[in-house]
C-alpha positions in Angstrom: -2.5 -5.2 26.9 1.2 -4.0 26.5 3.6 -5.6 28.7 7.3 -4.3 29.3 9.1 -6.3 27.0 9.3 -7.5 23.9 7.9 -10.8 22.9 6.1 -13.0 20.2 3.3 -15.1 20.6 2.1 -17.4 17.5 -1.6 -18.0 18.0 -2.4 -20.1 15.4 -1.4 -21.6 11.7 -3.7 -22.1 8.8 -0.9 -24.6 6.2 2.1 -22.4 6.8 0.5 -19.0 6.6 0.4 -17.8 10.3 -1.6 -15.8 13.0 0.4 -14.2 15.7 1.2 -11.1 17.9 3.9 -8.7 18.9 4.5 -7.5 22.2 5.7 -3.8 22.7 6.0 -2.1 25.6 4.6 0.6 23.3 1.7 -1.1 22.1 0.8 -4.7 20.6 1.4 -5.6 16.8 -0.7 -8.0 15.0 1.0 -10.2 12.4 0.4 -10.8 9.6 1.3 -7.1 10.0 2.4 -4.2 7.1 4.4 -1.6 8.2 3.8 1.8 7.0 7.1 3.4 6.0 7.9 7.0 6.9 11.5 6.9 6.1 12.4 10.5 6.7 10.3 10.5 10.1 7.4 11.2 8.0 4.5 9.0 5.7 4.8 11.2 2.8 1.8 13.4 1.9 -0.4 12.0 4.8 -1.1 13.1 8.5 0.6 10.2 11.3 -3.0 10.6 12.9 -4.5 9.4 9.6 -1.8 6.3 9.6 -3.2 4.9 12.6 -6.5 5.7 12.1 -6.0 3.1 8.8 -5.3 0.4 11.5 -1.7 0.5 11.5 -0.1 -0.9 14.1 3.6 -0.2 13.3 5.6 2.2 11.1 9.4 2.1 9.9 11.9 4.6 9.5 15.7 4.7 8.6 18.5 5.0 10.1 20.5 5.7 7.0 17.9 9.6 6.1 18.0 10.4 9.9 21.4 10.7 10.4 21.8 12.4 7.4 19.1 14.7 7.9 17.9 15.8 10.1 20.5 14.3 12.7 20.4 12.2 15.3 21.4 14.7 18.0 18.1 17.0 17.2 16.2 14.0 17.4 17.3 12.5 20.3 16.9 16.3 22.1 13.3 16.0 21.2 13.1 12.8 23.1 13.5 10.0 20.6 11.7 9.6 16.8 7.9 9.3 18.7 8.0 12.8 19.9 9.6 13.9 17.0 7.3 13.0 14.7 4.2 12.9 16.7 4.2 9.2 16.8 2.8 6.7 19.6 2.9 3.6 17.7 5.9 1.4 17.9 8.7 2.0 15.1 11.1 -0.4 13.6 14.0 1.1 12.4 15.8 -0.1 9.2 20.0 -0.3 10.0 20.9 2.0 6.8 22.4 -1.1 4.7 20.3 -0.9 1.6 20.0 3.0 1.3 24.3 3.2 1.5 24.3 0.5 -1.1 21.5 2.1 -3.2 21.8 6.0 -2.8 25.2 6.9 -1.2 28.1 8.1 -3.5 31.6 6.4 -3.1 30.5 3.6 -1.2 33.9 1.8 0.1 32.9 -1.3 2.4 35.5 -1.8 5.6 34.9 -4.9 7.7 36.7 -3.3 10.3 35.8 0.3 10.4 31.9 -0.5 8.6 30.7 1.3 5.3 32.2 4.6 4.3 30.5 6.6 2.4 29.6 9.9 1.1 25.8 11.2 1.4 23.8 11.6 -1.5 22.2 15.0 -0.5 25.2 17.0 -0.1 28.5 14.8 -0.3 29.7 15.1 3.4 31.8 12.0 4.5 30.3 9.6 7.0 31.4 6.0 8.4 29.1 3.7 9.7 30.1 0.7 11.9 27.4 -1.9 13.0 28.3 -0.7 16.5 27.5 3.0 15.6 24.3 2.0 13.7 23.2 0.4 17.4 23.5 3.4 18.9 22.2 6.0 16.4 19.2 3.6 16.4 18.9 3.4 19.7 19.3 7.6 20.3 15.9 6.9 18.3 14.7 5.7 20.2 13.4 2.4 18.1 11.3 -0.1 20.0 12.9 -2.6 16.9 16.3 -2.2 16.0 18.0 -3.6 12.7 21.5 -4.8 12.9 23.8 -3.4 9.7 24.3 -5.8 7.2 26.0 -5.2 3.6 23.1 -5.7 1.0 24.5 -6.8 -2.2 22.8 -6.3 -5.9 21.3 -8.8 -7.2 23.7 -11.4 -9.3 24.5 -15.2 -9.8 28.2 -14.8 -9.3 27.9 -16.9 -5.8 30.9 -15.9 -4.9 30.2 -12.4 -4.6 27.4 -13.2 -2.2 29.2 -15.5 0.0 31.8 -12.8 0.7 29.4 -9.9 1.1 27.3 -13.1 3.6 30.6 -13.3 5.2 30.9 -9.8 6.3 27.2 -9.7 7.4 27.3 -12.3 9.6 31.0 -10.5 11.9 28.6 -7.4 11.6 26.1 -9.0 12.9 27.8 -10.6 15.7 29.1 -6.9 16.8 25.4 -5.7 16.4 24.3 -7.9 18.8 27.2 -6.9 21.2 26.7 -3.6 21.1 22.7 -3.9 21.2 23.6 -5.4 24.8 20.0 -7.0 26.9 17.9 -4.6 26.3 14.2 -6.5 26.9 12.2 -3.4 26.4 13.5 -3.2 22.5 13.9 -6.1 20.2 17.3 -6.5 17.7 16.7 -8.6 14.2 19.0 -10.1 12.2 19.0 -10.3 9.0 19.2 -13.2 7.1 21.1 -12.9 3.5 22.8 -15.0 0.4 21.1 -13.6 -2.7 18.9 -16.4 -4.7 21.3 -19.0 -3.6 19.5 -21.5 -0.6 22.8 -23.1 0.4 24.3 -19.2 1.4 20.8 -18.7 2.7 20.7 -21.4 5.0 24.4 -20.7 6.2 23.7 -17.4 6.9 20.1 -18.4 8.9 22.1 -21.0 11.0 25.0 -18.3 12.1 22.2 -15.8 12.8 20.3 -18.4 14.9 24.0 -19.1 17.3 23.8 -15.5 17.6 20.3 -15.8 19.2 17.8 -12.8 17.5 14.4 -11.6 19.2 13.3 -11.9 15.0 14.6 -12.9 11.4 14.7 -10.7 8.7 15.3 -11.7 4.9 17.2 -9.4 3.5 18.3 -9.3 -0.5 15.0 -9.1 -2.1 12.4 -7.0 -3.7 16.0 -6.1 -5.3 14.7 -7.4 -8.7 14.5 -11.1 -8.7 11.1 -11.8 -10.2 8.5 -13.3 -7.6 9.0 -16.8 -8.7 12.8 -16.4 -7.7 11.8 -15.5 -4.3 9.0 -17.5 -4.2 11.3 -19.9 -4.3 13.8 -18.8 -1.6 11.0 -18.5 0.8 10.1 -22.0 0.2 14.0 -22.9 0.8 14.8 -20.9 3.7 11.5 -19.8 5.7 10.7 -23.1 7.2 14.0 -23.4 9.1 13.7 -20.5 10.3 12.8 -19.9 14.8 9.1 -21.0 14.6 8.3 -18.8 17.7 9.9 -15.2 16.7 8.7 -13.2 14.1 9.8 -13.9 10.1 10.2 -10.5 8.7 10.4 -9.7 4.8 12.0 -6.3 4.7 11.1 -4.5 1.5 8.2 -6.5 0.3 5.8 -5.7 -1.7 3.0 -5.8 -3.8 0.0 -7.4 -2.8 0.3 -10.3 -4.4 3.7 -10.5 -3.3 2.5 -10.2 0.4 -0.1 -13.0 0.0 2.1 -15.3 -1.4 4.9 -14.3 1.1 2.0 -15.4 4.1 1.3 -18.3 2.1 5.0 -19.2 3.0 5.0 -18.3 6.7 5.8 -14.6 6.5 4.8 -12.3 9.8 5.9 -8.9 8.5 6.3 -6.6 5.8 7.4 -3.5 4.9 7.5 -1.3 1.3 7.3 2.1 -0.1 4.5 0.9 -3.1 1.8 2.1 -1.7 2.8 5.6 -1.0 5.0 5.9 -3.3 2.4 4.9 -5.7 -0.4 7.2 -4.6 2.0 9.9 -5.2 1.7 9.2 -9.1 -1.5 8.0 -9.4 -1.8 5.0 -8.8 -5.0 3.4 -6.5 -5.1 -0.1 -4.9 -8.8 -1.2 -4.8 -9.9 -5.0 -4.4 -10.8 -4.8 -8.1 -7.2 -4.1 -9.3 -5.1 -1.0 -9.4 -6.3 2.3 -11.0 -4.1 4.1 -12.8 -6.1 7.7 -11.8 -4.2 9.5 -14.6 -5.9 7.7 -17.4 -8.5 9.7 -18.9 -11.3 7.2 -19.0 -11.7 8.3 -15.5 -12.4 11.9 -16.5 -16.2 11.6 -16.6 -16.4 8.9 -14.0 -18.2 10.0 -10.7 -17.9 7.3 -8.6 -15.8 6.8 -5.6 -12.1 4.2 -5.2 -14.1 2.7 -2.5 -16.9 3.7 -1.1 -16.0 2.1 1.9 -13.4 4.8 3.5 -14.4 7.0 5.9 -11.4 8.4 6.8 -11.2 12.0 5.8 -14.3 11.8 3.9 -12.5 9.6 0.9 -15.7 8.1 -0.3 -16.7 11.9 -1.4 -14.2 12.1 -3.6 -14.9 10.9 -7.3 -12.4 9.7 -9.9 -13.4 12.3 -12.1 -11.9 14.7 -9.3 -8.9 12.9 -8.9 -8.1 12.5 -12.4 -8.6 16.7 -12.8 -6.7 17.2 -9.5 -3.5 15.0 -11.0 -3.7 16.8 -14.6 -3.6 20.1 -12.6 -0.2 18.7 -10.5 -2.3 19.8 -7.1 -1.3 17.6 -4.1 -4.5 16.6 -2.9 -4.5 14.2 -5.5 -1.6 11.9 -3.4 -2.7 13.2 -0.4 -5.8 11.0 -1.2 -4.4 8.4 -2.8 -1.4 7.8 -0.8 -4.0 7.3 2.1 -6.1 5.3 0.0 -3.6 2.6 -0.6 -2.5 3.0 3.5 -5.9 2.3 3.8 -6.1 -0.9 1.6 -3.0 -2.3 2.4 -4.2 -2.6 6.4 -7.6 -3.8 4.9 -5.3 -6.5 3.2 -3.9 -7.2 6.3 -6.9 -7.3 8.1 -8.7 -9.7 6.0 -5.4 -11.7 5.8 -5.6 -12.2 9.9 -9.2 -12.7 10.3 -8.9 -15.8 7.2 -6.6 -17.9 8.8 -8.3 -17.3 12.5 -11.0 -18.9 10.5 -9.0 -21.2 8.5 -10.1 -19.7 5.1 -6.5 -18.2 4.3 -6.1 -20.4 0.9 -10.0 -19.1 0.1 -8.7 -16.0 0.2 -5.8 -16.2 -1.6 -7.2 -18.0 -4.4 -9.8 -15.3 -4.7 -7.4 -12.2 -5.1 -3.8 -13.3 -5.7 -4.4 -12.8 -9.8 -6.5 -10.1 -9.3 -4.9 -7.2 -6.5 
C-alpha cells in the first residue's frame, strides 16, 4: 500500500547487505532496487509498458537533457514527466551535476550564481543555481529530487576535491532551502570527496546537519577501478543514516552492484544495460554475450529461455546476430529489454537472498561470473 509521504522502512540485514522499502505516494520501491534510466524522458529503444512489466519499480531521468530539450515549460504543461512520458511509476530525478561536468561546453563554475554553461546540442547559454535545479525538478514533477552538486573528475590532487566538496556542501545547503517540507517528495544529498575517506566522511557529516530524506555517493563509476571504490564504500557507507536509503548514483555492472549490496547499498542506477543492448551486448546468468560475434551465427537457441515478455524466448541468437550485421533495430530493441530484464531478475534474487539469509551464497555463486 502507498501512503502520502515519503518514507523508508529497513526490514531486515543479512552482514551488511540489506532488505528494505520505499514509500511513494506513487507507489512502493523495493531495495535493493535498480533504477532504469530514461534520461531524455525515455528508456531508449524499449516501450515504458515493457519497463515495468520487467519489475521495475523506479526509473530516473535528468534534469540536465530536459531542460535542454525538450524544456521544462512543455513538460510541466503536460502535467509533470509521468504524463509526459506515459509513466506511473515513481521517478528520481538526477540534479544535472555530472552531465554539465561531462557534456556541456564552457563549463565556468560560480558558487554564487551555480554552473554556467553552454549546451552541448546547440550552444545556447544557460545558468544553473542549486535553487533553480529545485524548481526545474520539481516543475517535473519528481517524486525524488537530487540536490546540485559540482562532480569533479577523478584525480589524487586532494586539494582539488576539497574545494569542489566545499562548494557542494553551500549548494547543498541552498538545495535544501529551496526544496522547502515537501513530505510527498523526498530531497537527497549527495555525498562526495573523490577516493579520499577523510573528504568523504566531512562531506557525510555536513550532509547529515543538513538533515536528507537519503544519501547519495556521488564521484564514482567515474573511472576508479572497483577495488578503489570498494574501498570507499567500506570507509564511508557504514556511517552513513542506517534508517534512509544509501543510494550509489551511476553504478554499475553487476558485479559492481553485488559487491555494492555486500557493503550496505539500497539503490542503484546506470546506463550499462541499455546502453549495452544497443551494441550488442546480452547479460545472461552465464556471462555476457557479445551477439555480434559470429560464433552465434548458426546458434538457434534463445538468451534465456526464461523471458516472456514480448515473446523474447522466440528469438534465437542466430537472429540476433543477422539482425545486428544488418544495422536493423530490433536487435536493441531486444536486447536493451533483455538486459532491463536481467538486471530486475538480479535485483530480485538479490532481495529474496537476504529475506532468507543466503545473500553471501549468492554472491559467491555469480560475482566472478555475471
Amino acid at each position: 500500500m502507498t501512503k502520502d509521504k515519503f518514507s523508508f522502512t529497513l526490514l531486515k540485514e543479512d552482514g551488511n547487505a540489506r532488505l528494505g522499502k520505499i514509500s511513494t505516494p506513487r507507489g512502493e520501491i523495493d531495495t535493493p532496487t535498480f533504477m532504469t534510466v530514461g534520461t531524455q524522458a525515455t528508456v531508449k529503444s524499449v516501450f515504458i509498458e515493457d519497463v515495468i512489466s520487467s519489475g521495475a519499480q523506479i526509473i530516473l531521468s535528468n534534469t540536465y537533457h530536459l531542460m535542454i530539450r525538450p524544456g521544462v515549460s512543455r513538460i510541466k504543461r503536460a502535467g509533470g514527466l509521468h504524463q509526459f512520458m506515459n509513466c506511473n511509476l515513481p521517478i528520481l530525478t538526477d540534479s544535472g551535476g555530472f552531465q554539465i561536468m561531462s557534456l556541456s561546453k564552457l563549463v565556468k563554475i560560480n558558487e554564487k550564481e551555480g554552473a554556467i554553461f553552454n549546451s552541448h546540442i546547440d550552444g545556447k547559454k544557460f545558468i544553473l543555481s542549486p535553487e533553480e535545479s529545485i524548481q526545474i525538478q520539481k516543475n517535473l514533477n519528481s517524486d525524488i529530487v537530487m540536490v546540485l552538486d559540482e562532480c569533479p573528475k577523478l584525480t589524487k590532487d586532494k586539494n582539488v576535491i576539497e574545494k569542489s566538496l566545499k562548494l557542494s556542501h553551500n549548494w547543498a545547503k541552498r538545495s535544501k532551502d529551496e526544496f522547502g517540507h515537501d513530505k510527498k517528495k523526498a530531497l537527497f544529498g549527495i555525498v562526495q570527496g573523490g577516493i579520499f575517506q577523510d573528504l568523504r566522511l566531512e562531506s557525510l557529516e555536513g550532509l547529515k546537519d543538513i538533515d536528507f530524506d537519503g544519501y547519495a555517493l556521488g564521484g564514482l563509476a567515474v573511472g576508479e577501478t572497483q577495488k578503489q571504490m570498494f574501498k570507499v564504500l567500506k570507509g564511508i557507507v557504514p556511517s552513513m543514516p542506517t534508517k534512509k536509503p544509501r543510494y550509489l548514483m551511476g553504478v554499475g555492472t553487476p558485479s559492481d552492484i553485488l559487491g555494492a549490496v555486500k557493503n550496505g547499498i539500497d539503490m542503484f542506477d546506470c546506463v550499462l544495460p541499455t546502453r549495452s543492448g544497443r551494441t550488442g551486448l546480452a547479460f545472461t546468468w552465464e556471462g555476457r554475450l557479445n551477439l555480434r560475434n559470429s560464433k552465434y551465427k548458426n546458434d538457434d537457441t534463445p538468451i534465456n529461455e526464461n523471458i516472456k515478455i514480448r515473446d523474447l524466448n522466440k528469438y534465437s541468437k542466430s537472429y540476433i546476430n543477422h539482425l545486428i550485421n544488418s544495422n536493423e533495430i530490433l536487435a536493441s530493441m531486444i536486447l536493451t529489454l533483455n538486459n532491463i530484464v536481467f538486471y530486475q531478475d538480479l535485483m530480485g534474487k538479490i532481495r529474496e537472498a537476504i529475506k532468507n539469509n543466503k545473500f553471501n551464497a549468492l554472491y559467491n555463486k555469480y560475482i566472478d561470473v555475471i
